[in-house]
C-alpha positions as MATLAB code, in Angstrom:
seq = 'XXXXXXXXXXXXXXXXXXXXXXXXXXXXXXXXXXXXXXXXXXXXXXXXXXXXXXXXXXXXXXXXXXXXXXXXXXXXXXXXXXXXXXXXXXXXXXXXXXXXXXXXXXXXXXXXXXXXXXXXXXXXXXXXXXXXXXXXXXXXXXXXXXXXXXXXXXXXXXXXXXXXXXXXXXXXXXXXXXXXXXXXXXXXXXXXXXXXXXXXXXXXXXXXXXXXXXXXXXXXXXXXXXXXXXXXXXXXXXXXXXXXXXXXXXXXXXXXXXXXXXXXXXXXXXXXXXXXXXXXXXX';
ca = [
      12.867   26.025   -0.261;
      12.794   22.144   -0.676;
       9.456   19.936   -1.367;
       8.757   17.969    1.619;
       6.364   14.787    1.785;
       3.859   12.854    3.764;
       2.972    9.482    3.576;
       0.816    7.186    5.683;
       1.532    4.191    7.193;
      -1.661    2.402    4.687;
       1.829    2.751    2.227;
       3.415    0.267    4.171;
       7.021    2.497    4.100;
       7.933    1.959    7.869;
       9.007    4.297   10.021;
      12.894    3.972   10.009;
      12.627    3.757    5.865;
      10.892    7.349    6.033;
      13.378    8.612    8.106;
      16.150    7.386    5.468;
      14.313    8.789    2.510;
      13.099   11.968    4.841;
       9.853   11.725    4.577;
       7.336   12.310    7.380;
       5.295    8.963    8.422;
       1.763    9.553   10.148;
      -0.065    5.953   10.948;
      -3.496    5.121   11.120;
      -4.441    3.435   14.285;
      -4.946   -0.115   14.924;
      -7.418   -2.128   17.520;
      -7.273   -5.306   18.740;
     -10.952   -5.163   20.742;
     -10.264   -1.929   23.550;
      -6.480   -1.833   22.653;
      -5.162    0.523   20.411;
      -1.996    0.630   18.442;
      -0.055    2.806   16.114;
       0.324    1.036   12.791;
       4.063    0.419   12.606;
       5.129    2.569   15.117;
       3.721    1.013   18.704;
       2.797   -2.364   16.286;
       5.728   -3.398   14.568;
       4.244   -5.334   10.784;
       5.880   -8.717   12.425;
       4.032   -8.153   15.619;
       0.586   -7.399   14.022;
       0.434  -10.728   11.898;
       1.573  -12.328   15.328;
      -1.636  -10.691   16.759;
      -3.721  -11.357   13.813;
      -3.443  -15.558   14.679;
      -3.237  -15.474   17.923;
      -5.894  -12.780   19.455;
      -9.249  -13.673   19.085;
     -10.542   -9.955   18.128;
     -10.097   -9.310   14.402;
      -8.403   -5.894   13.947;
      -9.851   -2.782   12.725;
      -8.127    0.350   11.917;
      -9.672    4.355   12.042;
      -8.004    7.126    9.954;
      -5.170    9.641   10.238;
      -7.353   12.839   11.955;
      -6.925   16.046   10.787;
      -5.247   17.183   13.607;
      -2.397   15.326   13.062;
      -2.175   15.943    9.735;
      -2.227   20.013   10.780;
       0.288   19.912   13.230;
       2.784   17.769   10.632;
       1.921   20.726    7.978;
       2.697   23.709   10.638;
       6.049   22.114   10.827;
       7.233   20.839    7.788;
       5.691   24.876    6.034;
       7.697   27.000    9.133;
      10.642   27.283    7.163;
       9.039   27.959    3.676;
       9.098   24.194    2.489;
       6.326   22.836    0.439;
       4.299   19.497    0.943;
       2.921   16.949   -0.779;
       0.474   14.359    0.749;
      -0.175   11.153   -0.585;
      -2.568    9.238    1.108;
      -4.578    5.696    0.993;
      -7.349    5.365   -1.788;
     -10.052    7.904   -0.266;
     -12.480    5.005   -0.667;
     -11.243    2.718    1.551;
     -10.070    5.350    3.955;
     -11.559    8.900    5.685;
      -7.475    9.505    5.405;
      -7.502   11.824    2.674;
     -10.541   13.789    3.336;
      -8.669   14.137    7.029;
      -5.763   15.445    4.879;
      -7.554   18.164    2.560;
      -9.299   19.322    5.793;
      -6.337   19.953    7.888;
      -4.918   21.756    4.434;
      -7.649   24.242    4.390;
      -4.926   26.868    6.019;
      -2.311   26.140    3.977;
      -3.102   26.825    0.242;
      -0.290   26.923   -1.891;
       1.871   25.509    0.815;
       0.220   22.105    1.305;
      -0.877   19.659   -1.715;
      -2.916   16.427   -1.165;
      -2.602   13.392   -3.718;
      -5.318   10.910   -3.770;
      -3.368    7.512   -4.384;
      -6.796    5.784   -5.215;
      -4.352    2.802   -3.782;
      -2.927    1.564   -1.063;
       0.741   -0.097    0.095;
       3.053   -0.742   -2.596;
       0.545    0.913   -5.029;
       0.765    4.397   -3.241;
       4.089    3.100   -1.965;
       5.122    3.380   -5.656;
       3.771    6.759   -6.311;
       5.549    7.987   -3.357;
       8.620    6.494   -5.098;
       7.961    8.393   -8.481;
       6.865   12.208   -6.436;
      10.523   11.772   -4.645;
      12.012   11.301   -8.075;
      10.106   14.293   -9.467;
      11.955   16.012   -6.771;
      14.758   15.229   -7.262;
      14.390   16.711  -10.922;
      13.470   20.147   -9.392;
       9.936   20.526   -9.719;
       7.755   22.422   -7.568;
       4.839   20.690   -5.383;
       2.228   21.785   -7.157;
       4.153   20.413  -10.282;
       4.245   16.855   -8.446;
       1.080   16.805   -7.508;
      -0.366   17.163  -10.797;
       2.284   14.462  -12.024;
       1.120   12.300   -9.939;
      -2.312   12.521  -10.193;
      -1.633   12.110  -13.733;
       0.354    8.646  -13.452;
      -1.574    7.627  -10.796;
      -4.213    6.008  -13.127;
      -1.549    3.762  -14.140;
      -0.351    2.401  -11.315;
      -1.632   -1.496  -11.106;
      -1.269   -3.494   -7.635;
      -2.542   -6.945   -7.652;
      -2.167   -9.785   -5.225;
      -2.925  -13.293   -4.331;
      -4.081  -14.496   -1.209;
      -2.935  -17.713    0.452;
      -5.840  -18.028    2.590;
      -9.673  -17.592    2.552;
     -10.313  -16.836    6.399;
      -9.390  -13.260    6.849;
     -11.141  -12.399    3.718;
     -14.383  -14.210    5.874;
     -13.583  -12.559    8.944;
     -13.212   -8.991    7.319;
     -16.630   -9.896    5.621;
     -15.194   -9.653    2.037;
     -16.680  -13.510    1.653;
     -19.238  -15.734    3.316;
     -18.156  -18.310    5.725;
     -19.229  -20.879    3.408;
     -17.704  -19.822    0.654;
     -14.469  -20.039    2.915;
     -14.971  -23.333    3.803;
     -15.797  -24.800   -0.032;
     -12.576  -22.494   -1.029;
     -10.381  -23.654    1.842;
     -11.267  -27.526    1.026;
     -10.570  -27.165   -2.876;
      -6.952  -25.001   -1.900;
      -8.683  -21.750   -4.101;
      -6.052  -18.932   -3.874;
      -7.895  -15.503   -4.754;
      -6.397  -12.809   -6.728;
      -7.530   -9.558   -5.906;
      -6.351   -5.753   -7.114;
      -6.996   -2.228   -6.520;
      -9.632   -0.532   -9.423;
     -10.603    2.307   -9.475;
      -9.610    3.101   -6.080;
     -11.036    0.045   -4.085;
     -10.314   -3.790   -3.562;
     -11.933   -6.027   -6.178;
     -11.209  -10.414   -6.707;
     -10.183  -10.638   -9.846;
      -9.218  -13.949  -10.456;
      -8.902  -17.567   -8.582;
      -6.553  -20.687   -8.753;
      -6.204  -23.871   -7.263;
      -2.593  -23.767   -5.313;
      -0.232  -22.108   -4.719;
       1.762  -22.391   -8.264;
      -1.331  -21.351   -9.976;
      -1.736  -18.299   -8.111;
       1.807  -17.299   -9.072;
       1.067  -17.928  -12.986;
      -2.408  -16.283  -12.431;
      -0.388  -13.199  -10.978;
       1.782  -13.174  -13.352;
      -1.110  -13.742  -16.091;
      -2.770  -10.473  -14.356;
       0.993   -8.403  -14.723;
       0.738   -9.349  -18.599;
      -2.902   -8.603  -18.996;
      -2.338   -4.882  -18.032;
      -0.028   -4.673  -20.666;
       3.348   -5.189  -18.487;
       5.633   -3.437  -16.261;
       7.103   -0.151  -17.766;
      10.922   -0.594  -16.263;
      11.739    2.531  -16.362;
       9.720    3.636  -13.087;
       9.270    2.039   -9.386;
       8.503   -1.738   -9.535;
       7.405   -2.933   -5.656;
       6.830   -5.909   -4.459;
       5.497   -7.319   -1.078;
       4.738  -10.558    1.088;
       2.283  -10.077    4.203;
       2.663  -12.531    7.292;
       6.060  -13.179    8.968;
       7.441  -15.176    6.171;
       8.641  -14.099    2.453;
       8.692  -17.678    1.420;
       5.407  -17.311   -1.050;
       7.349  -13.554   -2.423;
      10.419  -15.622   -3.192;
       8.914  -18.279   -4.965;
       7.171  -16.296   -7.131;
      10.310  -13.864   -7.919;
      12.418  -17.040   -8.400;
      10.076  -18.240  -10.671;
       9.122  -14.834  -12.677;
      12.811  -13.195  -12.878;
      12.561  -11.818  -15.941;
       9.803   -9.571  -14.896;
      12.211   -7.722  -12.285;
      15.525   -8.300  -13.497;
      16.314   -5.008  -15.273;
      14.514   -2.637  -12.903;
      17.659   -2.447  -11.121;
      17.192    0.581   -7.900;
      13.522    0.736   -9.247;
      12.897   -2.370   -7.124;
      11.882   -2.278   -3.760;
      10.544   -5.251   -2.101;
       8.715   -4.673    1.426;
       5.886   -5.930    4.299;
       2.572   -5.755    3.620;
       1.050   -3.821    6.932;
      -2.346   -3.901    9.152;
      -4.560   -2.078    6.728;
      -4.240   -4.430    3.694;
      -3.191   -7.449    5.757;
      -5.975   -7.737    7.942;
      -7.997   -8.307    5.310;
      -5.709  -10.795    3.211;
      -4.067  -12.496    6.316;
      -0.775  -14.347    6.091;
       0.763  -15.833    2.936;
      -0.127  -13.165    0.585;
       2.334  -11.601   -2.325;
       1.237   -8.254   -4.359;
       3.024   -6.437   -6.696;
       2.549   -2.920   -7.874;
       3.975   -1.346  -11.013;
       3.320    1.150  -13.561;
       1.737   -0.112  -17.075;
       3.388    0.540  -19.797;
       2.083    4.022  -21.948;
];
């Protein structure tokens, strides 16, 4: 009997990097006005920024249905495995309720994990549950783990431009226009579970002090468990200045660093340009 898991796609752990660490992918669904797309699977990340400047309906994106969820759980249980879920932040998503539904059938088989995130921040709890695997514990034993470090899991990010945040009604148009004309580059983060601003600068080498400002306020990345980094757009350029820049804050994680896309769910809301980085605060 092995421990199985589920991830979706709001992780931003693609397809083909699910199949390498075996773990079972379900993506929510992306539309671009009547046409509907399968984040990362029938919308590649590069394709869906591509989209994102070029079609003139901004995207939305609907759950992961129960269904799907069941019929994942009826395979991966056949042959007496356990799974754990770990899904997007249940308040920015009906994912996880989706989830515990479709687990209704399956108790003691089946255990859900609220990430209270989303990309690299439940990408990095995914990290830590396959660890915890590897170490022989149970799925129920995970799950609890995890919902333990979970609270301590930080992801914040800075955006490069104001327009998406306007379009996905985070901001008013005007304030888009004064912050576009004085170059303001928002920081934002994940508390408690949703999307907050949590800081501003003027440029881009601001924003990657004011990141890195945020990374020391929360007391600093504990290097002993999964550091993640990400760029959204179809350029790393913004990522690599900031890691150039800020190398001692990655430089001994060693395989605890992964470095990755942001997808449609966060990144049609931040657009283009933007770099986020999720880690685990120090005890």
């Amino acid at each position: 009997m092995a421990v199985k898991f589920i991830i979706d796609s709001a992780a931003d752990v693609i397809p083909s990097e699910c199949e390498v660490l075996g773990v079972t992918h379900l993506p929510l669904k992306v539309l671009f006005g009547e046409q509907e797309y399968a984040d990362a699977v029938t919308l590649s990340h590069a394709e869906f920024y591509e989209k994102l400047t070029t079609d003139p309906n901004h995207p939305t994106t609907s759950q992961v249905s129960p269904a799907e969820f069941e019929t994942a759980y009826e395979r991966l249980t056949a042959n007496g495995d356990e799974v754990v879920v770990i899904t997007i932040s249940s308040k920015l998503s009906g994912t996880y309720q989706s989830a515990v539904i479709a687990s209704e059938d399956y108790e003691g088989k089946v255990f859900v994990v609220d990430s209270l995130n989303a990309t690299v921040g439940e990408r990095a709890l995914l990290r830590c549950g396959i660890s915890l695997a590897a170490q022989g514990l149970s799925a129920a034993e995970i799950a609890a783990k995890l919902d333990e470090l979970k609270s301590r899991v930080r992801l914040v990010a800075t955006v490069d431009t104001l327009e998406y945040l306007k379009k996905g009604g985070r901001i008013s148009a005007t304030t888009a226009v004064v912050g576009g004309l004085l170059n303001i580059k928002p920081a934002i983060s994940v508390v408690d579970g949703v999307v907050e601003t949590v800081g501003k600068a003027r440029g881009a080498k601001a924003a990657n002090t004011l990141l890195r400002q945020l990374i020391e306020k929360d007391g600093g990345i504990d290097e002993t468990m999964p550091l993640c980094f990400a760029w959204s757009g179809s350029s790393d350029e913004n990522l690599k200045k900031f890691m150039d820049e800020n190398s001692n804050l990655w430089a001994v994680s060693g395989e605890n660093l992964s470095v990755s896309s942001v997808g449609c769910v966060i990144g049609a809301h931040v657009g283009p340009g933007a770099v986020a980085v999720a880690f685990f605060g120090k005890e």
